[in-house]
C-alpha positions in Angstrom: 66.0 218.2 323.9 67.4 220.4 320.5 65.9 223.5 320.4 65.3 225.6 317.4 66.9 229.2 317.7 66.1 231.8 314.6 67.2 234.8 313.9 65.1 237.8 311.8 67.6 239.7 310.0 66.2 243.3 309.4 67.1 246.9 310.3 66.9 248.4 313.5 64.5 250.4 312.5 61.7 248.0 311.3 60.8 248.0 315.0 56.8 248.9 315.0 57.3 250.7 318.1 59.1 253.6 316.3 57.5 254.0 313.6 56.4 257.3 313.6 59.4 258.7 315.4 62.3 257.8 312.9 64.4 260.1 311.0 64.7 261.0 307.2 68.3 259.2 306.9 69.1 256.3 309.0 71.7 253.7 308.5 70.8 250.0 308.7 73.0 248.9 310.8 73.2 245.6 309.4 76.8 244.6 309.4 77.6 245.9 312.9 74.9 244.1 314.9 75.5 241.0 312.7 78.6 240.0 312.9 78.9 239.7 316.7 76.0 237.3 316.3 77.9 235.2 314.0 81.1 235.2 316.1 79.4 234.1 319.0 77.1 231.1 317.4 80.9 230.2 315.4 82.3 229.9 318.7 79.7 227.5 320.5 79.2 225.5 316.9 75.7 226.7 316.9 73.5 227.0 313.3 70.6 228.5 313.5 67.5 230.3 311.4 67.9 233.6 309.9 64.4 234.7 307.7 65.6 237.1 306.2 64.2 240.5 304.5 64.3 240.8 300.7 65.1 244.5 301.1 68.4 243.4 303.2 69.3 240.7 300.7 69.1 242.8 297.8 71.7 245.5 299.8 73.8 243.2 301.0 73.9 239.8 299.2 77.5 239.0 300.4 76.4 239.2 304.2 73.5 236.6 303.1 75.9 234.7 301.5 78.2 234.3 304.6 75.3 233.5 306.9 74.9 230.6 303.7 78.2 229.2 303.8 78.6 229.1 307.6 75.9 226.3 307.9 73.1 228.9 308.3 69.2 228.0 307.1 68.0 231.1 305.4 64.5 231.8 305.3 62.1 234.7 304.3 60.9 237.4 306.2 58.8 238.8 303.8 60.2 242.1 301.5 59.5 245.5 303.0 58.5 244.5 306.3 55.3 245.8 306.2 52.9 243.6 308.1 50.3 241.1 306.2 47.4 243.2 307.6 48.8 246.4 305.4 50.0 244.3 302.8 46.5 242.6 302.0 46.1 239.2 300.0 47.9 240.9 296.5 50.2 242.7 298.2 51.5 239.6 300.3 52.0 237.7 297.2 53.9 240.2 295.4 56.1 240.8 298.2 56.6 237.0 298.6 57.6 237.1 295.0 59.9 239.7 295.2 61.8 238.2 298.1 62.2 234.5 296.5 63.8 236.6 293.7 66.6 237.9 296.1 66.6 234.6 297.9 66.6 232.1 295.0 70.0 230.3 295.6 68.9 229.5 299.2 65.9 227.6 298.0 63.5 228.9 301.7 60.8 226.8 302.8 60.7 228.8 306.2 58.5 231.8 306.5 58.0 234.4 309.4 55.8 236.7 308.9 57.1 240.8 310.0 55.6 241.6 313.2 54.2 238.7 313.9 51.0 239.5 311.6 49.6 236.1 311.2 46.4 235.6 312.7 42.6 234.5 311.1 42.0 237.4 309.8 45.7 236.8 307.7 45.0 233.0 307.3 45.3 233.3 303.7 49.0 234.1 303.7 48.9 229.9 304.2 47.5 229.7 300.7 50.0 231.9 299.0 52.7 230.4 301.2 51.9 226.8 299.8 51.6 228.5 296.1 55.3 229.1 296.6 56.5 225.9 297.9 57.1 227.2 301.2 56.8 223.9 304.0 56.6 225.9 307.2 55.3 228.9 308.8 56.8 230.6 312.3 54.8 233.2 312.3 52.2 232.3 315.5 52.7 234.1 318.9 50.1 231.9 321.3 49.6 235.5 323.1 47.8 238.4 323.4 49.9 242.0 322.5 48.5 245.2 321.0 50.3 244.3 318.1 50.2 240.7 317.6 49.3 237.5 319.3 46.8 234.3 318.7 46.5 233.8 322.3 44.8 230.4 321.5 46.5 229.0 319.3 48.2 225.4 319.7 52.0 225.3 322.4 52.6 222.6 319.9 53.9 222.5 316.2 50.9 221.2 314.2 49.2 222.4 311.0 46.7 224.8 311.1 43.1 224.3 309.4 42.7 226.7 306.6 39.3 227.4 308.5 40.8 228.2 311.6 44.5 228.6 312.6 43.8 228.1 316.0 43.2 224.3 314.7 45.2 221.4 313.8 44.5 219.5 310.6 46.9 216.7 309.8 45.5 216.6 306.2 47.0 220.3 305.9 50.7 221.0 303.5 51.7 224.0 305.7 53.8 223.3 309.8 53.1 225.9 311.9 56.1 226.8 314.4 54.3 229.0 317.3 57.3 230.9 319.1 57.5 229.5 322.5 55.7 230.5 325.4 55.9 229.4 329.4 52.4 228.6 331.0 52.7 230.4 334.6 49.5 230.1 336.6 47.2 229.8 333.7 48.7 232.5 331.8 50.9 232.0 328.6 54.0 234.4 329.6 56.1 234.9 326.5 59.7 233.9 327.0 60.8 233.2 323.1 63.2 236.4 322.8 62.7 239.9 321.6 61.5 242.8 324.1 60.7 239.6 326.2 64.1 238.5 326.1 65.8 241.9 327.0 63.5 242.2 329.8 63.2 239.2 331.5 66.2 237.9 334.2 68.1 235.0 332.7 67.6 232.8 335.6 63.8 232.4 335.0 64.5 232.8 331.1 67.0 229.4 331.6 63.6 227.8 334.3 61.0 228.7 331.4 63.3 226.2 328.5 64.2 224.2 331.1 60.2 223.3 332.0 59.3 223.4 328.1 62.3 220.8 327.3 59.8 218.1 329.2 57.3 218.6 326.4 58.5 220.1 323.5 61.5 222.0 322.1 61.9 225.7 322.9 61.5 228.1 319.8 63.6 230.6 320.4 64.1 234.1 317.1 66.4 237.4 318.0 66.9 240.5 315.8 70.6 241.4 315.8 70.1 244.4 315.9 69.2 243.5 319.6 71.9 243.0 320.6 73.5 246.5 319.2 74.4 248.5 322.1 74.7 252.1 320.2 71.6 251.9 318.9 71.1 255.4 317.1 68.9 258.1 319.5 65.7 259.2 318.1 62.8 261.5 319.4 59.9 259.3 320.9 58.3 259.2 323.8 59.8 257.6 326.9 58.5 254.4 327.0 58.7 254.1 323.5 62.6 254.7 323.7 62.3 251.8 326.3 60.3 249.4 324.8 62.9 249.7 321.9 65.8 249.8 323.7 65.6 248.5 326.8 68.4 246.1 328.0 70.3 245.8 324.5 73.7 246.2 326.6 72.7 242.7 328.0 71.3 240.6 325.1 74.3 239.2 323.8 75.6 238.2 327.4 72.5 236.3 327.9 72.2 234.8 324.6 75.8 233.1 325.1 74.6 231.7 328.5 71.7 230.0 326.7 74.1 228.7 323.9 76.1 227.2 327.3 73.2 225.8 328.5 70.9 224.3 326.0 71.0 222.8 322.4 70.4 224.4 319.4 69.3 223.5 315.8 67.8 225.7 312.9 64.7 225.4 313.0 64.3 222.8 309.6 66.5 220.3 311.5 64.2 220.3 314.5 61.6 219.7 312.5 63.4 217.2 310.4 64.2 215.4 313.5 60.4 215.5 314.9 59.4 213.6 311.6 57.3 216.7 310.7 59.2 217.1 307.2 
């Protein structure tokens, strides 16, 4: 089975979890949690998905441009991160706008929404998306967190009803990608990277693909800056130091054992090859 692996390229401190916590002056860290990245999926062959934020592109245009010429797909992750729920309907479009401006010579038809922010109550980011010639959305976590989550939405890719998400209506323009989850006892235990990712071990990470492979290909997204050791120290609450933080040392160890051990594709290839475009 090819899986789809995707990166969202953003700075470090876009994380929701800090928030409130984050200094005046911060540095993006862009470059030096990047470049590792791109060393390591050079070295396996690996191409992959990076949605990318406007505000990123417009700072560093060469980076995107590298990503570009290395076989990359480049895809939109909104402008300002700011979730769909602040942004509102106007504010979505606008944003959207702003970000195919900075994105132009990459032509995106990928879209991933920041935070995860796609639910019903955002279904109308689908219309907008269309509007802008976008062909697919990997914006749908099939669980429950207290930021995010469509716990019953389709495993599947499909294309959601513009009455309900949690719906598939073949007559619909827009794919949904859900990120990938691994049904344990009932329960959908999230398994597609992230916090998940850095906390899980890699031996029931590797069981959780391995299980999926039988049905459907594993959707895998990362944030480089992940997989940045020296993350800068801020003033937050314990666990919300952890939650941001915890096992960073490890990620980029255990992302090269699942480049060893399964196949990878951006996502627009998997889909091309599963006849959905």
């Amino acid at each position: 089975m090819i899986n789809a692996l995707s990166f969202d390229l953003e700075y470090w401190w876009c994380n929701e979890f800090l928030k409130e916590y984050l200094p005046k002056n911060k540095k993006g860290l862009i470059i030096e949690s990047l470049n590792p990245v791109l060393s390591l999926l050079n070295k396996y062959n690996i191409k992959a998905t990076f949605f990318v934020l406007g505000k990123v592109a417009e700072e560093y245009p060469q980076i995107i441009e590298k990503i570009h010429q290395r076989g990359h797909e480049i895809g939109s992750h909104c402008y300002s991160h700011k979730t769909l729920f602040e942004l509102g309907k106007k504010g979505f479009e606008k944003e959207i706008k702003k970000s195919l401006r900075v994105l132009e010579k990459y032509k995106p038809i990928g879209f991933r929404a920041p935070s995860f922010s796609m639910n019903n109550s955002t279904k109308w980011a689908f219309e907008i998306l269309k509007k802008y010639g976008f062909k697919y959305d990997s914006s749908i976590f099939p669980i429950r967190t207290k930021l995010y989550g469509v716990p019953n939405a389709p495993l599947d890719i499909y294309k959601p009803s513009k009455n309900d998400i949690t719906k598939d209506d073949p007559k619909e323009k827009i794919i949904e990608v859900p990120l990938t989850v691994f049904n344990l006892f009932g329960k959908n235990i999230p398994i597609a990277g992230g916090f998940y990712f850095r906390i899980f071990p890699f031996w029931f990470l590797k069981r959780g693909i391995r299980k999926l492979e039988q049905k459907r290909p594993a959707i895998l997204y990362f944030h480089p800056w992940e997989t940045y050791p020296d993350l800068p120290k801020i003033k937050a609450p314990l666990l919300r130091r952890l939650e941001s933080r915890w096992g960073t040392k490890s990620v980029l160890k255990k992302l090269e054992k699942l480049l060893q051990n399964f196949q990878f594709k951006p996502i627009r290839e998997v889909l091309e090859m599963n006849h959905f475009l």
